[in-house]
C-alpha positions, 0 to 999 in steps of 0.5 A: 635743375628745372623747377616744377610748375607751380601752376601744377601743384597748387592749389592742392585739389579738394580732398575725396570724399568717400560715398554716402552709404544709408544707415545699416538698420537692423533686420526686422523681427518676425512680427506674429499674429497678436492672437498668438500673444502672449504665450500661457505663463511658464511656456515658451512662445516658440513652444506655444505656436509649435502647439498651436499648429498642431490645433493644442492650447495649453491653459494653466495657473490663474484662470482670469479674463486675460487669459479666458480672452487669449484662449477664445480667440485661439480656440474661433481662429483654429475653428475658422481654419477648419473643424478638426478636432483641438485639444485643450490641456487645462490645470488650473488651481484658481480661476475667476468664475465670469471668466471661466463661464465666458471661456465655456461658453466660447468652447459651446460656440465653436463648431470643432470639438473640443477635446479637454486632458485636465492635469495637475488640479483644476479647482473651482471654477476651471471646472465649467471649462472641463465640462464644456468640452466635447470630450474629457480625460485626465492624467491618473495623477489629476485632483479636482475640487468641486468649490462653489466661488465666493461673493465679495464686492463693494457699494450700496446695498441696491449695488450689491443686491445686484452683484449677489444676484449675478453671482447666484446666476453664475453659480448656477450656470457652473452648476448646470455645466456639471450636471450636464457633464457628469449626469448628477442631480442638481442637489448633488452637484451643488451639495457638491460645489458647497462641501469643496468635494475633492476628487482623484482622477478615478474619482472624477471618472466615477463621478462623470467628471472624465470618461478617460484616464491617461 
């Protein structure tokens, strides 16, 4: 009976070692233009860029600078895309009034018309972006409240001289955007703004506030 070799067996080879293979590493997330972000509260997002190709922009709840922000920068990008119309679909029951004249004031800037359907109620000052719009509707089922904001601020008495006198300008500013759009007289429209004037949806088409009930 022959032995093996010893030479043969020993030392035993070194163990394999299996190949190095990188870190697997998640696919990444489609990253979305930051104007697109975030979406309105309540909407979805998928939703909202859906609209958003289709040149519609949904504005609702509270109206603050965040949200005026978001919606200018949406309302220049689609203009620069080309000059069809985009359709703004407003329903605001409370809205900051700087913000509101800012985000009339972007509607005035574009080139495109801007087509506003308001719903649900748009209160105070989202009203100054209604009347902005090129072209106004309503659902049948709209109320409007013509409300003049009110002043609060904090400071010296030259601080808030200051502020009250901005603040007079910017009733003012939501006064004239009235007036422009419905035909009325100042006195009225700020007799108006004063009272807290609620209107219905044929109200507001009988007032000027809309030329169209959907």
């Amino acid at each position: 009976m022959s032995l093996e070799n010893p030479i043969d067996t020993w030392p035993p080879g070194p163990p394999e070692i299996p190949p190095l293979r990188p870190p697997e590493r998640p696919a990444p997330k489609p990253i979305l233009p930051s104007w697109l972000e975030p979406a309105p509260a309540g909407l979805d997002r998928d939703v909202a860029d859906r609209l958003l190709e289709q040149r519609v922009i949904v504005v609702g709840g509270h109206l603050d600078d965040s949200v005026a922000n978001r919606v200018a920068a949406q309302l220049l990008l689609l203009d620069a895309r080309e000059n069809d119309p985009i359709t703004l679909h407003l329903a605001c029951t409370d809205a900051e009034l700087e913000a509101s004249l800012a985000l009339a004031g972007a509607i005035d800037l574009v080139e495109s018309p801007v087509h506003a359907i308001a719903r649900g109620t748009v209160r105070g000052a989202a009203v100054a972006v209604l009347c902005a719009a090129h072209q106004r509707a309503a659902h049948r089922h709209t109320m409007f409240v013509l409300l003049s904001p009110q002043f609060s601020g904090e400071g010296t008495a030259a601080v808030l001289a200051t502020l009250a006198d901005q603040h007079e300008r910017q009733v003012a500013r939501l006064r004239d955007l009235i007036v422009r759009a419905t035909g009325r007289t100042t006195q009225e429209a700020a007799a108006d703004l004063d009272a807290g004037r609620v209107l219905g949806a044929d109200e507001a088409k009988e007032y000027g506030l809309v030329s169209q009930l959907l």
